[in-house]
N, C-alpha and C positions, 0 to 999 in steps of 0.2 A: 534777383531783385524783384520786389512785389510794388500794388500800387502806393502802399505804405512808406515803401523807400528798403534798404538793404537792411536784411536779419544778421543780426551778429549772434554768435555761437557764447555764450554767457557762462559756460563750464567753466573751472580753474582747468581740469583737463580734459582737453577735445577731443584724448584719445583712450577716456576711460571705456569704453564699449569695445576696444579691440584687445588686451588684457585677455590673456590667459585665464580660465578658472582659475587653475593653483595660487597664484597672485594674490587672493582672496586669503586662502592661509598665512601670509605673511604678515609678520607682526615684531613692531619695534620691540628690540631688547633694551629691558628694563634698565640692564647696567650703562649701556652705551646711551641712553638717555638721559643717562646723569652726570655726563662725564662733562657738559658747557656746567654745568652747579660744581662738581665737586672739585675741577681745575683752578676756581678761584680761590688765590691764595689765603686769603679768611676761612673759606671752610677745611672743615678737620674731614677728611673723608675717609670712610669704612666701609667705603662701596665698590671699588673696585678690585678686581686679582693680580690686579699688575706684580710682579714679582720686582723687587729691590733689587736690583744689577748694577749698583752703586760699588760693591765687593769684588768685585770681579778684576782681575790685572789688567787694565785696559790700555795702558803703556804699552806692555808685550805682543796684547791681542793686535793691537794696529800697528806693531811693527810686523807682525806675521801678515797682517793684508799686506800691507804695503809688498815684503817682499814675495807673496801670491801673488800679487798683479803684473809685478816684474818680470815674474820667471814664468806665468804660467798665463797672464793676460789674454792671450787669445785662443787656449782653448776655455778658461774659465767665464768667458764671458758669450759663450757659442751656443747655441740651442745644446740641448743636449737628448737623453734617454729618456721616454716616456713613465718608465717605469722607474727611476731616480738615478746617480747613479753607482758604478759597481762600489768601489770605494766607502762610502758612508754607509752602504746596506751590511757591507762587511764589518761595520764596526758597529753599528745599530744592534748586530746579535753581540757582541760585548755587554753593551748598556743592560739587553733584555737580560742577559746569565746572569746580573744582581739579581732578578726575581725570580730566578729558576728556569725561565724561558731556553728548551733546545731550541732552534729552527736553522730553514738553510736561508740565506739570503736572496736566491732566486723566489722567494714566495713576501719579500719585504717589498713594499709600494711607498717608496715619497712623494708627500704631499705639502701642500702648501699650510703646515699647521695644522695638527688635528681634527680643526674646524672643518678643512675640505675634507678629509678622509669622512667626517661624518656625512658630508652632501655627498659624494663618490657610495658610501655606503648605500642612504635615502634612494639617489638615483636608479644603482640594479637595482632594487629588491620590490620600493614600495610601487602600489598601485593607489586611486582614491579610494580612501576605504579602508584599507586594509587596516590592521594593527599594531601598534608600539607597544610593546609591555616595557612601563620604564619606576623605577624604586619611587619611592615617594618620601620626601621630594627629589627634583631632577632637576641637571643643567640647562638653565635658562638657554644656553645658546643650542642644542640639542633639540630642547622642545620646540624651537621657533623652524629649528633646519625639519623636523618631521611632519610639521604642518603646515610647509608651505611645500612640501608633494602629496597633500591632502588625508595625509593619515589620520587617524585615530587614535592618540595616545592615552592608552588605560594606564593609570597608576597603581602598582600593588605596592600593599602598607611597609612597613618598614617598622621595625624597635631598636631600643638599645643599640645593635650587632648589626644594623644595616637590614638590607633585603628581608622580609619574611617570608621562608621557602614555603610554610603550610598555607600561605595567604599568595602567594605564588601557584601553587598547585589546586588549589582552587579557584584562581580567577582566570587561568586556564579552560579551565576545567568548564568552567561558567561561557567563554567566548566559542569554545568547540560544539559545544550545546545548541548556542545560536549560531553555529554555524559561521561565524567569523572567522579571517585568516590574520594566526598569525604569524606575522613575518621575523620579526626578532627579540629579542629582551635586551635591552640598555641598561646599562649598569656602571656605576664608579664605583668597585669595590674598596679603593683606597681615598680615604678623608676625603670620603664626596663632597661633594659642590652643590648643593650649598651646607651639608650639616655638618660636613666635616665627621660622620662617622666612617669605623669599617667594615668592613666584613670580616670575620675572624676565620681562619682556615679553614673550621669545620665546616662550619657555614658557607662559603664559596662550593667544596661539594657536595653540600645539600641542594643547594643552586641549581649546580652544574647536573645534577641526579636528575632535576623536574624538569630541567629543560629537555635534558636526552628522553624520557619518558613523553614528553609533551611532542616530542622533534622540531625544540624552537631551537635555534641559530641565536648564540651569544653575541655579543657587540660589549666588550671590554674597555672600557675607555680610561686609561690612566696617565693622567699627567704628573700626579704627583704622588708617583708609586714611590721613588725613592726618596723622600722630603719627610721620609718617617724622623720623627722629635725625639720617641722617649725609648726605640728597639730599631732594631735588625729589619728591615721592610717584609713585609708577611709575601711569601710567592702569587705573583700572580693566575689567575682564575686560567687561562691560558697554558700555563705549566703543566695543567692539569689535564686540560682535553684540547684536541684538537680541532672541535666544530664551536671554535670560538675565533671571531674578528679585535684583535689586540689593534690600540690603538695605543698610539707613546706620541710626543713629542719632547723638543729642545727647548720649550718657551719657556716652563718654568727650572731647568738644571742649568742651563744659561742662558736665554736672551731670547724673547720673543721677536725683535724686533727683526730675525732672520729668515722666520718664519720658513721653519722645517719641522715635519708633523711626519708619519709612517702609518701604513697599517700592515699588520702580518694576518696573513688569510688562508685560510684553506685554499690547493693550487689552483681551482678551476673559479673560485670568487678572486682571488685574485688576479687570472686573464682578463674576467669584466670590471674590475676596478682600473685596470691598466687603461682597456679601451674608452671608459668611463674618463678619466684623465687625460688622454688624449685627444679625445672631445672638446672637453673644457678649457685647457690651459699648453696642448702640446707638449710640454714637458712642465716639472719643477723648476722653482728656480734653479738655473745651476751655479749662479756666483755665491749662491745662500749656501748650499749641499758643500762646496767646496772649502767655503772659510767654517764651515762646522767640524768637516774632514777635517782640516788644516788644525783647529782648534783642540776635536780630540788626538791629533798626533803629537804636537807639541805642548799643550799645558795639562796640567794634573787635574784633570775635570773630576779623577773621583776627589781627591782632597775639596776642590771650591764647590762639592755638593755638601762635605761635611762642613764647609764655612756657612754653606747657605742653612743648612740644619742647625749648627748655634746660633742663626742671627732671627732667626725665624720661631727658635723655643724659645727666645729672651722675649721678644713679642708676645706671642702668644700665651706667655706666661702674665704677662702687664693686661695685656687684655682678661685676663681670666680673673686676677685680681682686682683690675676696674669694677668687674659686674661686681661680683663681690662686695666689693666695698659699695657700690652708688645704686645699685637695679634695687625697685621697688618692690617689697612685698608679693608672691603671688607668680615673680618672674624666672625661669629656669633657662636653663641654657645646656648645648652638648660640652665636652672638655676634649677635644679633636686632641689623635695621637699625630696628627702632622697636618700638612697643606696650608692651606691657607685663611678657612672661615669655621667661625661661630654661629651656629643656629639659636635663636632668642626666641622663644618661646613665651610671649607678654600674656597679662590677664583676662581674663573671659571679659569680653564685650570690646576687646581692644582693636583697631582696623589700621595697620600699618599703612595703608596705603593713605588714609586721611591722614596720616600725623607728616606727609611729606614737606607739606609748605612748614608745618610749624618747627619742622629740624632744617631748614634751610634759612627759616630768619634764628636758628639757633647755632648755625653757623655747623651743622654736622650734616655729612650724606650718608646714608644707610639703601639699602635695597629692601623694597617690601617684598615679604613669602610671596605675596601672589604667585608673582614673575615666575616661579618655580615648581609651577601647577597647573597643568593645561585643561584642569576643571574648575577651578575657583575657590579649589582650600585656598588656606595660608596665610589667611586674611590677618591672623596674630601673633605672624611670624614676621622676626627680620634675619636677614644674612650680614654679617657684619665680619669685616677682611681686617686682617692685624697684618697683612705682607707687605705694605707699603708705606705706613706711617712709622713713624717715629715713637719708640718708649713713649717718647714722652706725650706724643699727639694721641698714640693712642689711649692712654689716659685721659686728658683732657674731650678727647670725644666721647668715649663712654659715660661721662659727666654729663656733656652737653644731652649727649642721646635719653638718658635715664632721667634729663630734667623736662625733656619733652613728654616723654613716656608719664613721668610726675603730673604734667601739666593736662595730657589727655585722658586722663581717670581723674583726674579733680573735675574733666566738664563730665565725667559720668558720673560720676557721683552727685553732683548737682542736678542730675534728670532722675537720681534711683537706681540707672543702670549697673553700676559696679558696686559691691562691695567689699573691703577692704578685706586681704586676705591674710590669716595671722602670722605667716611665717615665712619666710624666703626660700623659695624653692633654688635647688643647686644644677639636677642633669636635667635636660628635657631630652624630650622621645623628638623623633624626625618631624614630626606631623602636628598639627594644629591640633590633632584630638586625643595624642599621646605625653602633654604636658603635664 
């Protein structure tokens, strides 16, 4: 206390000065900022991944918990194995031998949803500083996990086919130069997130060729390797070599809300993911690892992925027909062979991130490209999700979205900024400057 009388501390927080550097990297994701907007029953939303688990036998499934808890209650509800446990690893190489994947299950690590296996990844590897080589564009949730352990995330370009290896082995090429480390390449070979392109087979080892040439270490991350729409799922990057970190989970082939993710790893990155894990959470869930267990012993998980593949190409079929019919002159879009989103590709001078308030008094949510850019492309890009709405929502929002879109080139036009483009564009490239 002074002659004054007593100083009060006037921060919102008093204990912003003790705060970690890296804290400083961390940064709201874009989707999960939209989810108090896009929950409200008025709005149509195109924003989010949620998968549709509407389809699902869920009768069955909870009479199989129920008699799990019965017969097995106290060891399934007990701490369990660091490293997940034996049981679901063993069938986890099941799932992977859809996409070609050998491996042995002593080198599988569960996790709490893919998500952590990317923070477990982040953890060993990155220093501040260091380097992310990640496709362009990349998972919003991805970029937020590499920058809040202070990395550097470079993006290399991407066409058509996903990843471009010659634009890869030159920006390489270009960090070795400067004498930069880098630590890994990220990638969603399969209907990436947000473009919903793939990588075509050749192209994974031409990939996989720069990386062993560069001796960058893969990071494979594929949730919705097998949610292929229109073929056979293309093998994964993984199948192919073995200095690649695979990453799968069960959110999108059954149910996120179990939240069971893996990574398969080379053996010795795999002991520091384990200790890494053990770290953080002591083990996986185990009641989660066990009703998944339990789930692929008893129901026919491959048939209800082929449920989830027609219900999911009826969609994205509607949605693809929406742009079509309603998107304005000028505006392109990818046509994903599976997963879950459209990359929208709007007209020169367009800023996705301004038109947010004017699609929320139009009753639709979208994600702006930014999100999806840890340097500030994207700016005329949206990501827009056909996996959880309705045929018919999704219609009716791509209406809504293309009438917003209508209404933010009528205020450019009124300043000179835009001019009307003669023809409707069909695929767009991944990137703001590949439209």
């Amino acid at each position: 206390m002074t002659s004054d009388g007593p100083r009060f501390d006037t921060r919102l927080d008093r204990f912003v000065d003790n705060y970690a550097n890296r804290t400083r990297g961390m940064r709201v994701s874009a989707v999960r900022a939209l989810f108090a907007v896009a929950n409200r029953p008025e709005i149509v939303s195109l924003a989010g991944g949620m998968p549709n688990i509407k389809d699902l036998p869920l009768p069955d499934i909870a009479d199989d918990l129920a008699q799990l808890v019965r017969d097995n209650g106290t060891q399934i509800m007990q701490y369990g194995s660091g490293q997940g446990e034996p049981r679901i690893r063993e069938q986890i190489l099941d799932v992977m031998a859809l996409e070609g994947i050998e491996a042995n299950a002593d080198d599988v690590l569960i996790t709490a949803g893919s998500q952590q296996a990317l923070d477990l990844v982040s953890r060993i590897f990155l220093d501040p500083g260091d380097v992310v080589l990640a496709e362009s564009p990349s998972y919003v949730g991805a970029l937020g996990t590499f920058l809040s352990y202070e990395a550097d995330v470079v993006h290399v370009p991407s066409d058509e086919s996903g990843l471009d290896p010659q634009a890869l082995h030159e920006t390489a090429t270009r960090l070795e130069a400067d004498d930069r480390r880098i630590k890994f390449l990220y990638t969603i070979p399969n209907y990436n997130n947000p473009s919903g392109l793939t990588q075509p087979w050749e192209r994974r080892i031409e990939v996989l060729r720069v990386c062993e040439q560069h001796g960058i270490l893969v990071v494979e991350d594929n949730p919705y390797g097998l949610l292929s729409l229109d073929a056979e799922p293309i093998p994964a990057m993984r199948s192919a070599g073995a200095d690649v970190i695979y990453l799968g989970s069960f959110s999108k082939t059954f149910a996120p809300g179990f939240r069971v993710g893996w990574a398969l790893a080379p053996h010795a990155i795999r002991e520091k993911l384990v200790l890494a894990q053990e770290s953080a959470t002591l083990c996986p869930p185990v009641f989660s690892q066990f009703a998944i267990s339990n789930y692929l012993d008893k129901q026919d998980w491959k048939g209800q992925i082929g449920v989830y593949r027609d219900m999911y190409r009826e969609r994205r079929d509607a949605m693809l027909a929406a742009l079509e019919d309603f998107m304005p002159p000028g505006s392109t879009w990818t046509h994903p062979k599976g997963g879950f989103f459209v990359w929208v590709s709007m007209p020169e001078g367009v800023d996705s991130q301004s038109m947010m308030a004017r699609g929320v008094d139009a009753r639709v949510a979208f994600v702006p490209g930014g999100a999806f850019y840890a340097d500030g492309q994207g700016a005329r890009n949206v990501r827009l999700s056909y996996c959880f709405p309705t045929v018919e929502n999704i219609r009716i929002g791509v209406e809504r979205f293309a009438d917003v879109l209508e209404g933010e080139l009528d205020v450019l036009r009124t300043f000179g900024v835009h001019s009307p483009t003669p023809h409707p564009g069909r695929v767009a490239g991944p990137g703001p400057d590949l439209s």
